[in-house]
PDB file of N, CA, C and O in Angstrom:
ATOM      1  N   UNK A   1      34.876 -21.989  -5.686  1.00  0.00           N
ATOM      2  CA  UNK A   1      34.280 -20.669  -5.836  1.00  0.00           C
ATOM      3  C   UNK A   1      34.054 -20.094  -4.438  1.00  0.00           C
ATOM      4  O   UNK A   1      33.308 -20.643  -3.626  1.00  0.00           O
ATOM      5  N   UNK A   2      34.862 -18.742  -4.138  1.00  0.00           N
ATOM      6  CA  UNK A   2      34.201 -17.878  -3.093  1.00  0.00           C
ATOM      7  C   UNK A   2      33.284 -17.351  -3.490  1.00  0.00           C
ATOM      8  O   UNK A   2      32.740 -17.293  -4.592  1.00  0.00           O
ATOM      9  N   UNK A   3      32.994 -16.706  -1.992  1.00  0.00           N
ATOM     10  CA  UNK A   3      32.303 -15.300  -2.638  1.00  0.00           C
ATOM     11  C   UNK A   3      32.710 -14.158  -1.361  1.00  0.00           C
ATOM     12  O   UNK A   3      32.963 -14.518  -0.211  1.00  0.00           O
ATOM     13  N   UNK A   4      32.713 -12.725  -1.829  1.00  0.00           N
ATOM     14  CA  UNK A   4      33.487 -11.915  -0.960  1.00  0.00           C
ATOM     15  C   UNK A   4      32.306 -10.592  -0.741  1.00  0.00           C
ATOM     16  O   UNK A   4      32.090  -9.822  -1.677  1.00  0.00           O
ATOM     17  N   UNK A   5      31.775 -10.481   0.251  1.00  0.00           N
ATOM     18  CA  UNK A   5      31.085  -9.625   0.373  1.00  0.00           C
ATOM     19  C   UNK A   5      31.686  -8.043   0.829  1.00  0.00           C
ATOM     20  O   UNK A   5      32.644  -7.898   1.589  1.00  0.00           O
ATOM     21  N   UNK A   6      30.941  -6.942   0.220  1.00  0.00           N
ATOM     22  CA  UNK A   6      31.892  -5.754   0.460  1.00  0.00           C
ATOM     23  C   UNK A   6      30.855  -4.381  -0.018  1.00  0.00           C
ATOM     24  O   UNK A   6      29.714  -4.585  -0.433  1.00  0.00           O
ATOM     25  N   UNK A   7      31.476  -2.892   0.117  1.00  0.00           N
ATOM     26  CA  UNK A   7      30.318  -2.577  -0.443  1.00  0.00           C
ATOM     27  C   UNK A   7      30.475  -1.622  -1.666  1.00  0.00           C
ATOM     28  O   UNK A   7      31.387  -0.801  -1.767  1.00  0.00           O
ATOM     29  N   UNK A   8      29.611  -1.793  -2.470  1.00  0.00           N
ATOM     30  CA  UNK A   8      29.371  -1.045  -3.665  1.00  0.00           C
ATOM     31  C   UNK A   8      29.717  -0.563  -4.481  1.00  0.00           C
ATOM     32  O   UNK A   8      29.649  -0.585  -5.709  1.00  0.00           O
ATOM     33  N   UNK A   9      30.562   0.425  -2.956  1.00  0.00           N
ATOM     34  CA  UNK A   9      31.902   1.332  -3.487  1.00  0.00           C
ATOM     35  C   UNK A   9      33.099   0.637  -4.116  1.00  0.00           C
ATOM     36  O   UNK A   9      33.459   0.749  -5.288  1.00  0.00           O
ATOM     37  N   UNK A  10      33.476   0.147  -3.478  1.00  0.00           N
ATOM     38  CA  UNK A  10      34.554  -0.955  -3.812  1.00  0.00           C
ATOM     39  C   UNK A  10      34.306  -2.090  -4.881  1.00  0.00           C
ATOM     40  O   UNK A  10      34.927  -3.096  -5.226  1.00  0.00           O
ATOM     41  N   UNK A  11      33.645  -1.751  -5.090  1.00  0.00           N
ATOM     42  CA  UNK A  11      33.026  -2.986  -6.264  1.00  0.00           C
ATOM     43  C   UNK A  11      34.174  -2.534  -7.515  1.00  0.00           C
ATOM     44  O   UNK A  11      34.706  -1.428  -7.410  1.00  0.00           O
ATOM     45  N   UNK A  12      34.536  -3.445  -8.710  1.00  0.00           N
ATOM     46  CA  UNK A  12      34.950  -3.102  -9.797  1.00  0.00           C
ATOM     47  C   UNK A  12      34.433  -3.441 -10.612  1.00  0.00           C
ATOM     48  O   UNK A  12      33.507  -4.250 -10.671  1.00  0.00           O
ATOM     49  N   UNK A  13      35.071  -2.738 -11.583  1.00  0.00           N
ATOM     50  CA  UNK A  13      33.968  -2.567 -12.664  1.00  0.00           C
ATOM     51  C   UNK A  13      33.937  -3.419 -13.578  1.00  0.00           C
ATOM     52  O   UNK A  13      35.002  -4.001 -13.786  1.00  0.00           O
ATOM     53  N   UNK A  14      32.869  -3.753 -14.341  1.00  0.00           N
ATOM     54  CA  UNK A  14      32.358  -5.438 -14.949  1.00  0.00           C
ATOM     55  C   UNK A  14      32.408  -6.142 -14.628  1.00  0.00           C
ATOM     56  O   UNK A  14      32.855  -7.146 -15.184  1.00  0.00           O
ATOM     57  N   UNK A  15      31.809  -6.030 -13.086  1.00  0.00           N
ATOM     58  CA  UNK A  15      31.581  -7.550 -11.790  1.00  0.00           C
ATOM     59  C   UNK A  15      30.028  -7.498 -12.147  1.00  0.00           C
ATOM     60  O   UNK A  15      29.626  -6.384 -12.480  1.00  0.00           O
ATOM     61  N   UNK A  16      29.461  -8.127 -12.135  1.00  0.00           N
ATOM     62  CA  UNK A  16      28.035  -8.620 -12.039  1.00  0.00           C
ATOM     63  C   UNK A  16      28.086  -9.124 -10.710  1.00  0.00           C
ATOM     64  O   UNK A  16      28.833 -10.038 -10.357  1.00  0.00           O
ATOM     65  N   UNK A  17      26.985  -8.293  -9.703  1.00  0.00           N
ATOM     66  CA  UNK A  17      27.257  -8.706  -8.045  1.00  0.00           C
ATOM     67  C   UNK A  17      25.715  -9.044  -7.905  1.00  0.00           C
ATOM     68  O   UNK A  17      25.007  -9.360  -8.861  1.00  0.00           O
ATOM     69  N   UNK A  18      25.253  -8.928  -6.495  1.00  0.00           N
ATOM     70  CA  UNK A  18      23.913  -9.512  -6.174  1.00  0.00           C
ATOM     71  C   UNK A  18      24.114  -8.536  -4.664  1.00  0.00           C
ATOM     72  O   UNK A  18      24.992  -8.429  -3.807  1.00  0.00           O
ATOM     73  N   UNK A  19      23.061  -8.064  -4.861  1.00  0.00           N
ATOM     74  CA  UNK A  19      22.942  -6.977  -3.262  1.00  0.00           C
ATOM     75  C   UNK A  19      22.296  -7.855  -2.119  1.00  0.00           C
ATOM     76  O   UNK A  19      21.128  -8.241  -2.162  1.00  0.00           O
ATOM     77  N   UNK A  20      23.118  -8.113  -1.162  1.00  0.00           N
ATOM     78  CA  UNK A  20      23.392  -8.359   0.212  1.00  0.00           C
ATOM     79  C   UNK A  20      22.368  -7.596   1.648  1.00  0.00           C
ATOM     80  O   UNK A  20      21.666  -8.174   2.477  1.00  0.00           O
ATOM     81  N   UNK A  21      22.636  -6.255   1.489  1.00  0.00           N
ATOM     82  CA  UNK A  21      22.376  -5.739   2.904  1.00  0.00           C
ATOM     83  C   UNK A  21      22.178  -4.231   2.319  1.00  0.00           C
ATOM     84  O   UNK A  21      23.200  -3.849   1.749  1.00  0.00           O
ATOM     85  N   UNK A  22      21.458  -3.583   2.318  1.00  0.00           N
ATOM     86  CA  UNK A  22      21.114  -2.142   2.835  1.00  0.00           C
ATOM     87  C   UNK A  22      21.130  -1.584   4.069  1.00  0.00           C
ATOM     88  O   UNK A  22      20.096  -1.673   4.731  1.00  0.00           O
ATOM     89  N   UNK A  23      22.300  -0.894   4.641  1.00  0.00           N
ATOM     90  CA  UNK A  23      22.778  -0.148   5.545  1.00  0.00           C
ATOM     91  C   UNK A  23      22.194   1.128   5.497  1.00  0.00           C
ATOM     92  O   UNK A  23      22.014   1.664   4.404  1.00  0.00           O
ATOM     93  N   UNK A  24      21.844   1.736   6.654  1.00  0.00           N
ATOM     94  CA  UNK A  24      20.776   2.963   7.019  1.00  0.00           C
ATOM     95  C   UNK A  24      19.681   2.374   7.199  1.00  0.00           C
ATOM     96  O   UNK A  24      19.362   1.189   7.102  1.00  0.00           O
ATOM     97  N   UNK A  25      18.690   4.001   7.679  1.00  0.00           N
ATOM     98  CA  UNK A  25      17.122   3.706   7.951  1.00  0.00           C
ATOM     99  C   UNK A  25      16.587   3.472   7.136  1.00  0.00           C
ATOM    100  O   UNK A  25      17.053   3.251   6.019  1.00  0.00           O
ATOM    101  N   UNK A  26      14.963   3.441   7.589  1.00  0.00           N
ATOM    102  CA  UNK A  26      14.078   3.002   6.469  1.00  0.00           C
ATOM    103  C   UNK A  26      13.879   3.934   4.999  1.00  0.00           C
ATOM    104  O   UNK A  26      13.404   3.712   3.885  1.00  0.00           O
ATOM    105  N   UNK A  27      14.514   5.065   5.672  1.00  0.00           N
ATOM    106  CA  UNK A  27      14.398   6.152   4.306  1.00  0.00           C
ATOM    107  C   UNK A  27      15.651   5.464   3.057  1.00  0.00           C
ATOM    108  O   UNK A  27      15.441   4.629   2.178  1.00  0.00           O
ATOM    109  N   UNK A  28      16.364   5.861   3.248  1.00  0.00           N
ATOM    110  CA  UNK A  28      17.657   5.221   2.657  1.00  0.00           C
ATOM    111  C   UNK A  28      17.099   3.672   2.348  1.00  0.00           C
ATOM    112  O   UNK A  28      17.372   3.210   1.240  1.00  0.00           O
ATOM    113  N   UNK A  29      16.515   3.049   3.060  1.00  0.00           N
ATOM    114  CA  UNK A  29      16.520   1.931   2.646  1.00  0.00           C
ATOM    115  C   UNK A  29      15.045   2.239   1.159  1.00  0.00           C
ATOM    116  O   UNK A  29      15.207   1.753   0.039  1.00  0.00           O
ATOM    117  N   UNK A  30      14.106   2.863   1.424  1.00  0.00           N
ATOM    118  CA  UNK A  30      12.666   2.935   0.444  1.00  0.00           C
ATOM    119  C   UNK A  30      13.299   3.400  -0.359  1.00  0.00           C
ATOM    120  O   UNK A  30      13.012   2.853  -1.424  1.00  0.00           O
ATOM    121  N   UNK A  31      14.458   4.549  -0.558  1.00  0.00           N
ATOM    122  CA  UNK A  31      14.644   5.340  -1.142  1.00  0.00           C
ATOM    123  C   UNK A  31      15.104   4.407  -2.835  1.00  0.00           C
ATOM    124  O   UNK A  31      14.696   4.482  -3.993  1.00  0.00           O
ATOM    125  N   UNK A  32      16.545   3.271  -1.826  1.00  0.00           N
ATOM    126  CA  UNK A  32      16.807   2.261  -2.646  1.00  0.00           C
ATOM    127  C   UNK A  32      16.207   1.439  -3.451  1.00  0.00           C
ATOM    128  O   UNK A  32      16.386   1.112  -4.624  1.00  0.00           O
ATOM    129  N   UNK A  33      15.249   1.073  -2.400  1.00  0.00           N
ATOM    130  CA  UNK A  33      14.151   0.052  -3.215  1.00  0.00           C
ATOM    131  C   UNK A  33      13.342   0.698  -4.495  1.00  0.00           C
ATOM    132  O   UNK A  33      13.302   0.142  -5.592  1.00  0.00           O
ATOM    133  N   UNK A  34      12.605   2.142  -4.154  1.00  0.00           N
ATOM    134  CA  UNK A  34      12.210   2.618  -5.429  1.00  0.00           C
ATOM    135  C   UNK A  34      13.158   2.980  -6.451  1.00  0.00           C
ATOM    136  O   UNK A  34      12.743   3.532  -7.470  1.00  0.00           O
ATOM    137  N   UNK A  35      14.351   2.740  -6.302  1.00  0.00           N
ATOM    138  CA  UNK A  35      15.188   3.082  -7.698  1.00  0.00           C
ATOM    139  C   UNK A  35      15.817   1.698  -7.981  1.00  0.00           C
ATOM    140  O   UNK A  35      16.905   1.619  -8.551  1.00  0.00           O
ATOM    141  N   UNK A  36      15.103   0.568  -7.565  1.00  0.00           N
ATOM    142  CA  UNK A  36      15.153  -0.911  -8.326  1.00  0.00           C
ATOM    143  C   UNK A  36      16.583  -1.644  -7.169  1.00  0.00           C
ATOM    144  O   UNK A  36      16.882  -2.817  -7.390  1.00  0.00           O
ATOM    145  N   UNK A  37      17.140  -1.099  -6.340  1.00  0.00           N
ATOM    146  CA  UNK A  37      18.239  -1.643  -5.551  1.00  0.00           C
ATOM    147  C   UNK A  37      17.450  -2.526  -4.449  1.00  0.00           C
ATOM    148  O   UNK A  37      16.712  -1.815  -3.766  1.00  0.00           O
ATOM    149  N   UNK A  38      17.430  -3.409  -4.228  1.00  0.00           N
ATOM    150  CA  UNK A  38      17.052  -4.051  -2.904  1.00  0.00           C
ATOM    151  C   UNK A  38      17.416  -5.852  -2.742  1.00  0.00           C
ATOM    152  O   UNK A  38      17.357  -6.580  -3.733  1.00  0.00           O
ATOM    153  N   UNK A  39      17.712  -6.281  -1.638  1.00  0.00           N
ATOM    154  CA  UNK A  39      18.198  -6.955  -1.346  1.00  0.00           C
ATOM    155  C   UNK A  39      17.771  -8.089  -1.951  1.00  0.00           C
ATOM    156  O   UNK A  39      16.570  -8.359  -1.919  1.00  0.00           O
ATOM    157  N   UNK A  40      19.013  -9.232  -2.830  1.00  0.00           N
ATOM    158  CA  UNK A  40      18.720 -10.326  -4.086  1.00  0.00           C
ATOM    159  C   UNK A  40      18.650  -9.809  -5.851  1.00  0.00           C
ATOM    160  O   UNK A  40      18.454 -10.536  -6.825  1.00  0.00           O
ATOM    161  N   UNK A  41      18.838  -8.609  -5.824  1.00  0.00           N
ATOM    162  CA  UNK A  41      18.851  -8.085  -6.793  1.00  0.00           C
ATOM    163  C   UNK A  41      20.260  -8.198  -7.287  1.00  0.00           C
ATOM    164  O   UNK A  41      21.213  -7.907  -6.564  1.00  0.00           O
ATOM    165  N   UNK A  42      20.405  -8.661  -8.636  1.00  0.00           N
ATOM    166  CA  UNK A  42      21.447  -8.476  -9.297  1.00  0.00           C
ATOM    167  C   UNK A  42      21.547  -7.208 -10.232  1.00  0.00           C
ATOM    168  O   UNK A  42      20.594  -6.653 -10.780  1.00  0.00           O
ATOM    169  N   UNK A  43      23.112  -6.792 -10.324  1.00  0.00           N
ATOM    170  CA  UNK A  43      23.607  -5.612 -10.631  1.00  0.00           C
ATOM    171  C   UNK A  43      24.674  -5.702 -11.584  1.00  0.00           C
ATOM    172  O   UNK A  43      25.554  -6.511 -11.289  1.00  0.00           O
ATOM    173  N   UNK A  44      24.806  -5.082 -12.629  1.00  0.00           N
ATOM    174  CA  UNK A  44      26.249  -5.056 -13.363  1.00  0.00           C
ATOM    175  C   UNK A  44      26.614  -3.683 -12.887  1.00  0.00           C
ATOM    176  O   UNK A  44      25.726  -2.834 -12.804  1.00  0.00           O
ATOM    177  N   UNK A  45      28.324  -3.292 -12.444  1.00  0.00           N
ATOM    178  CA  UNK A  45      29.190  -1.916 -12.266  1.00  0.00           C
ATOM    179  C   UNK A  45      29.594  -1.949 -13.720  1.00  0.00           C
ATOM    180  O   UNK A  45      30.341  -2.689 -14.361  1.00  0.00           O
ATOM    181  N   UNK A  46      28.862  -0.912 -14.027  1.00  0.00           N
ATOM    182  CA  UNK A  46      29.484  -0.289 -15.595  1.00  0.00           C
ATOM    183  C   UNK A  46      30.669   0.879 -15.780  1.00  0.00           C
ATOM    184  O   UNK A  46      31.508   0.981 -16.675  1.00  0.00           O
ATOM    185  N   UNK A  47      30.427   1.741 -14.583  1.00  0.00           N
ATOM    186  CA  UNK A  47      31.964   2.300 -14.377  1.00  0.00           C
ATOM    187  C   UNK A  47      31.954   2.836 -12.638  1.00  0.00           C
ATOM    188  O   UNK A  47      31.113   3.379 -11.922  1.00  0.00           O
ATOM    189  N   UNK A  48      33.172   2.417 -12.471  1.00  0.00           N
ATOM    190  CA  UNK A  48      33.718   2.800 -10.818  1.00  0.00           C
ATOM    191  C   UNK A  48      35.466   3.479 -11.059  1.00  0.00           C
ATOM    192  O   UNK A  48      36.487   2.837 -10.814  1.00  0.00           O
ATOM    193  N   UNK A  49      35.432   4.435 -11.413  1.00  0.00           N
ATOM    194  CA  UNK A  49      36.752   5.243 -11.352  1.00  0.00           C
ATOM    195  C   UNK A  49      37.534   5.347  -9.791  1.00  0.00           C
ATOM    196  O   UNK A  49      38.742   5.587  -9.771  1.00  0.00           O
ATOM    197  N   UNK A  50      36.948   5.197  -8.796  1.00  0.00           N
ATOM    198  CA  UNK A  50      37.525   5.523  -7.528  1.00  0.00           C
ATOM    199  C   UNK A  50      37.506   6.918  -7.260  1.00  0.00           C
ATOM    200  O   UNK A  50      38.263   7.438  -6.440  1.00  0.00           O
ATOM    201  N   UNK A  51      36.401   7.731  -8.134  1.00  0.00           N
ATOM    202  CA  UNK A  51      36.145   9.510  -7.934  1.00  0.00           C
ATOM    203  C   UNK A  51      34.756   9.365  -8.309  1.00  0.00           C
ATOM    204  O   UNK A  51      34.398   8.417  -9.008  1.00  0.00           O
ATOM    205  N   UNK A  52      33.917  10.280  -7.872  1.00  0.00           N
ATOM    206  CA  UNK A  52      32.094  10.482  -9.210  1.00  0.00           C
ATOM    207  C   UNK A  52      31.578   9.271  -8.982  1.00  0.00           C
ATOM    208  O   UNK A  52      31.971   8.213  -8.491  1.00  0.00           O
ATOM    209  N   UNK A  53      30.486   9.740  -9.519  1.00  0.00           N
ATOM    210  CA  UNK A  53      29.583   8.495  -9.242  1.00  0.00           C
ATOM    211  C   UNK A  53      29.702   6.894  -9.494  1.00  0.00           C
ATOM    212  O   UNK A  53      30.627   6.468 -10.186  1.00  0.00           O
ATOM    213  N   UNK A  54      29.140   6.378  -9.157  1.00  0.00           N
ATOM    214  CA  UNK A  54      29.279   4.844  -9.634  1.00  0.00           C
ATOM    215  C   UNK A  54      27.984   4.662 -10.414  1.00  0.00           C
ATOM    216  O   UNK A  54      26.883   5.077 -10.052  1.00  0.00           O
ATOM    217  N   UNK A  55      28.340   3.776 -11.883  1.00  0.00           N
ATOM    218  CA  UNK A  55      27.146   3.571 -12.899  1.00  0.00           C
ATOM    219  C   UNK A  55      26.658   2.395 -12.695  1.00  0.00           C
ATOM    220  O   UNK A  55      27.630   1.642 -12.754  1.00  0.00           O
ATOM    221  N   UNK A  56      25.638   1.731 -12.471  1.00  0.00           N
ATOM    222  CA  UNK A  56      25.176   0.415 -12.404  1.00  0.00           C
ATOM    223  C   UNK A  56      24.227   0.511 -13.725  1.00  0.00           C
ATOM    224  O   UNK A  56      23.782   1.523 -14.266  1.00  0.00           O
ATOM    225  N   UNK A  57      24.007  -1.242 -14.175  1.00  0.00           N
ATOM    226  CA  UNK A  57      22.931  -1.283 -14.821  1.00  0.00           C
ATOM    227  C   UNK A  57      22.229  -2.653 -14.114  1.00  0.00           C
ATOM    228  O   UNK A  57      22.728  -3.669 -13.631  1.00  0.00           O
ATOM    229  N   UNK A  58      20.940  -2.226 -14.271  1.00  0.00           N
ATOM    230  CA  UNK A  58      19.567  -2.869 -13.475  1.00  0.00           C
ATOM    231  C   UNK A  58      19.367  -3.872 -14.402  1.00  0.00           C
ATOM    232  O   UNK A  58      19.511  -3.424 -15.539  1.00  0.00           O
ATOM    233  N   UNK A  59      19.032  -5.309 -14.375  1.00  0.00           N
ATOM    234  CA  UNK A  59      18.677  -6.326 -15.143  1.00  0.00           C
ATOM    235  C   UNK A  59      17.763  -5.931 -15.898  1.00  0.00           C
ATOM    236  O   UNK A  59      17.976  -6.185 -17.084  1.00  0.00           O
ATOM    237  N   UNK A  60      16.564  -5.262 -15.615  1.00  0.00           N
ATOM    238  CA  UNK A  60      15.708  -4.781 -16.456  1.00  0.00           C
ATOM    239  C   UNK A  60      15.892  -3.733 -17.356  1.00  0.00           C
ATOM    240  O   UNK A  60      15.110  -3.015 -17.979  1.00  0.00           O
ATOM    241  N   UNK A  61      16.837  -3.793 -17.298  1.00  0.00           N
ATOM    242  CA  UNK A  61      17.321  -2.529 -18.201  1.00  0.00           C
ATOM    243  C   UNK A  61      17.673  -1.344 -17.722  1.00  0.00           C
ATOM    244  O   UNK A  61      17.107  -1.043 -16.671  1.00  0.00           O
ATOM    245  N   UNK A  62      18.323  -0.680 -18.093  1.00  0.00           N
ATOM    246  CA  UNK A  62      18.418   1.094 -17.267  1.00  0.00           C
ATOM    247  C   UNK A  62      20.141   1.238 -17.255  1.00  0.00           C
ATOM    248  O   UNK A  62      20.958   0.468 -17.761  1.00  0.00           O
ATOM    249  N   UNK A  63      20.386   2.533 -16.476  1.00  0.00           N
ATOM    250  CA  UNK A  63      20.763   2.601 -15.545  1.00  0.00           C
ATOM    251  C   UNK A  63      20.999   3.613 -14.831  1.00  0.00           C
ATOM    252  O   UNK A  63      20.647   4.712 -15.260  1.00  0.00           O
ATOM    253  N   UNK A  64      21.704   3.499 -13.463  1.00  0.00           N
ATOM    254  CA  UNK A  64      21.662   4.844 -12.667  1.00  0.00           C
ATOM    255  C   UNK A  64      23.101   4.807 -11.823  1.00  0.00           C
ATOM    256  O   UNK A  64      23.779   4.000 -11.186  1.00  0.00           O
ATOM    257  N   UNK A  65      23.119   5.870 -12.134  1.00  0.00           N
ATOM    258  CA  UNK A  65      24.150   6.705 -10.947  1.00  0.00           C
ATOM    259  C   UNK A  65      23.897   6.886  -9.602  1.00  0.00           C
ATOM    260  O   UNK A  65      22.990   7.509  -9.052  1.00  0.00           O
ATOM    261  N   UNK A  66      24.641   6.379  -9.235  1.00  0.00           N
ATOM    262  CA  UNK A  66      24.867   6.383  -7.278  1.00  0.00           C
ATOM    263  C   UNK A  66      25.826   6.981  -6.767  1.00  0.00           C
ATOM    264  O   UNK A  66      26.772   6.309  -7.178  1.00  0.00           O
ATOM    265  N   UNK A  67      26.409   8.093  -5.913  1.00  0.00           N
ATOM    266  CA  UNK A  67      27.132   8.804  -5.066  1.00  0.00           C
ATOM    267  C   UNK A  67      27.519   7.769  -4.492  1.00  0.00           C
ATOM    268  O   UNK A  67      26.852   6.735  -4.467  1.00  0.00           O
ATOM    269  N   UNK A  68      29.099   7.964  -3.741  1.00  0.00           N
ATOM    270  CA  UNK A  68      29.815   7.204  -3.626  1.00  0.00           C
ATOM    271  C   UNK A  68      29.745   6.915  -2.154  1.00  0.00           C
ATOM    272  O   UNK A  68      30.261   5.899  -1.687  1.00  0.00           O
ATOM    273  N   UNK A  69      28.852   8.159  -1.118  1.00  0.00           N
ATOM    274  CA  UNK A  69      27.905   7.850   0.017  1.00  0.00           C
ATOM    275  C   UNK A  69      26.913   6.731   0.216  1.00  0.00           C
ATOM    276  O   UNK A  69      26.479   6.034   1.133  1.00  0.00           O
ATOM    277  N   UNK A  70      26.778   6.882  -0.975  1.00  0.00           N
ATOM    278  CA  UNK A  70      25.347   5.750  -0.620  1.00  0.00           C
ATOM    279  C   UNK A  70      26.161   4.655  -1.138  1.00  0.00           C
ATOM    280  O   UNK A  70      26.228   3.634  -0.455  1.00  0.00           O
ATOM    281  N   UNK A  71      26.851   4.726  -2.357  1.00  0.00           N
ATOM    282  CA  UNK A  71      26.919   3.375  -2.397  1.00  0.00           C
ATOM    283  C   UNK A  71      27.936   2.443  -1.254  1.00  0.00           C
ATOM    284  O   UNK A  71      27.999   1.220  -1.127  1.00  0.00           O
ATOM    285  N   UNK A  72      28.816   3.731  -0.362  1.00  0.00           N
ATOM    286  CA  UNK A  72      28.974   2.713   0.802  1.00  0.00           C
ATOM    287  C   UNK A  72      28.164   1.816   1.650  1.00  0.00           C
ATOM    288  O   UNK A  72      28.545   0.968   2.457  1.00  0.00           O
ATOM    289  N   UNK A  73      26.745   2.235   1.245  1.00  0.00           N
ATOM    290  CA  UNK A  73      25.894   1.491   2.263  1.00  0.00           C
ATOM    291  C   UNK A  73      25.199   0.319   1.602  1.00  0.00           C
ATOM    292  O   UNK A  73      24.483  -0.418   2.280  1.00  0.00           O
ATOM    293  N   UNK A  74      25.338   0.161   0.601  1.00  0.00           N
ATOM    294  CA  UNK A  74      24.786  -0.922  -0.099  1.00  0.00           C
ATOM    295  C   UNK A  74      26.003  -2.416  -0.359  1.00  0.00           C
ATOM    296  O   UNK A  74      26.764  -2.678  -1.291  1.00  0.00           O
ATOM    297  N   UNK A  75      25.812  -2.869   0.470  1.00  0.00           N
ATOM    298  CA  UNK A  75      26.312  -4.026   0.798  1.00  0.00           C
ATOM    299  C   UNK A  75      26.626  -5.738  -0.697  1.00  0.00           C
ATOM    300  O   UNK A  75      25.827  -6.660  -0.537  1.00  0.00           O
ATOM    301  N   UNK A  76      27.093  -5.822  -1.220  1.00  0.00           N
ATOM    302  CA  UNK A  76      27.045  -6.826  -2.166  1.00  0.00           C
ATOM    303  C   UNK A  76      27.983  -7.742  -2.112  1.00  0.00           C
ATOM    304  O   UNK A  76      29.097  -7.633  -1.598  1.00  0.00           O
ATOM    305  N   UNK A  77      27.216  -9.246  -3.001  1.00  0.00           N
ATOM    306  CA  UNK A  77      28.376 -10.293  -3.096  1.00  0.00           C
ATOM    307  C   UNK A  77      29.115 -10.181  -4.322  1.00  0.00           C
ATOM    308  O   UNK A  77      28.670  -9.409  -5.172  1.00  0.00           O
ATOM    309  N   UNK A  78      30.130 -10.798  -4.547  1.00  0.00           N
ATOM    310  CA  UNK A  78      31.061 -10.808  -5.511  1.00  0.00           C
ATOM    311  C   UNK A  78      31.394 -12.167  -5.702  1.00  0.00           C
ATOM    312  O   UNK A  78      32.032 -12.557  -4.724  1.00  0.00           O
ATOM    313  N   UNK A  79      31.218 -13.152  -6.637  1.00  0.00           N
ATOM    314  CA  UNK A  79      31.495 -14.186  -7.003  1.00  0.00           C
ATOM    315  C   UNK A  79      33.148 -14.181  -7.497  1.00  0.00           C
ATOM    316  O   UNK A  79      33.515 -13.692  -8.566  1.00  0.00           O
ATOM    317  N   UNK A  80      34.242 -14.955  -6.300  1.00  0.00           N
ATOM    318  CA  UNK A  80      35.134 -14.944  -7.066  1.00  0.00           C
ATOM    319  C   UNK A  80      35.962 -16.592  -7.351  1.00  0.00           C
ATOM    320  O   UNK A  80      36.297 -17.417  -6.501  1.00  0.00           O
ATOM    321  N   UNK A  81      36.062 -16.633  -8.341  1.00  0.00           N
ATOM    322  CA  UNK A  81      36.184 -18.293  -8.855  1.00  0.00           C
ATOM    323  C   UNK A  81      37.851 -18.203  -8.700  1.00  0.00           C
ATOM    324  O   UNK A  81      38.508 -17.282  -9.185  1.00  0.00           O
ATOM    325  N   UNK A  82      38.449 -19.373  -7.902  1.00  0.00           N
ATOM    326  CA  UNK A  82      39.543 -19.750  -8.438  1.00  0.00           C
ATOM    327  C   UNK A  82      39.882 -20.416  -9.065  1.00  0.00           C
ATOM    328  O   UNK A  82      41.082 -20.454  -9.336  1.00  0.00           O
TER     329      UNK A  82
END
């Protein structure tokens, strides 16, 4: 088992990842944290078209839409098994 770290954006869709690194200041970074993103947190990508937003859903339930700006800055692992 690897694992391939990368960000957000690039993620595909129905990976279950685990967030890594928040890139930017502290704003960008609080901003994340109050909408449940912060570093050790696991994530399912529910849709990533490569256009529009990216859909995540939050373990606790939810989910939210992220611009494809920010989600360059949110850093994640990707479990990939050979």
């Amino acid at each position: 088992m690897k694992t391939l770290i990368l960000p957000l954006a690039l993620t595909r869709e129905n990976k279950k990842v685990k967030i890594k690194k928040l890139l930017g200041g502290r704003g960008l970074a609080r901003k994340l944290i109050d909408l449940g993103l912060k570093p050790g947190k696991e994530v399912s990508v529910i849709r990533n078209q490569m256009s529009g937003p990216i859909i995540v859903s939050l373990n606790g339930g939810g989910q939210i839409a992220i611009g494809r700006g920010l989600a360059s800055k949110i850093y994640v692992e990707e479990l990939i098994y050979e």
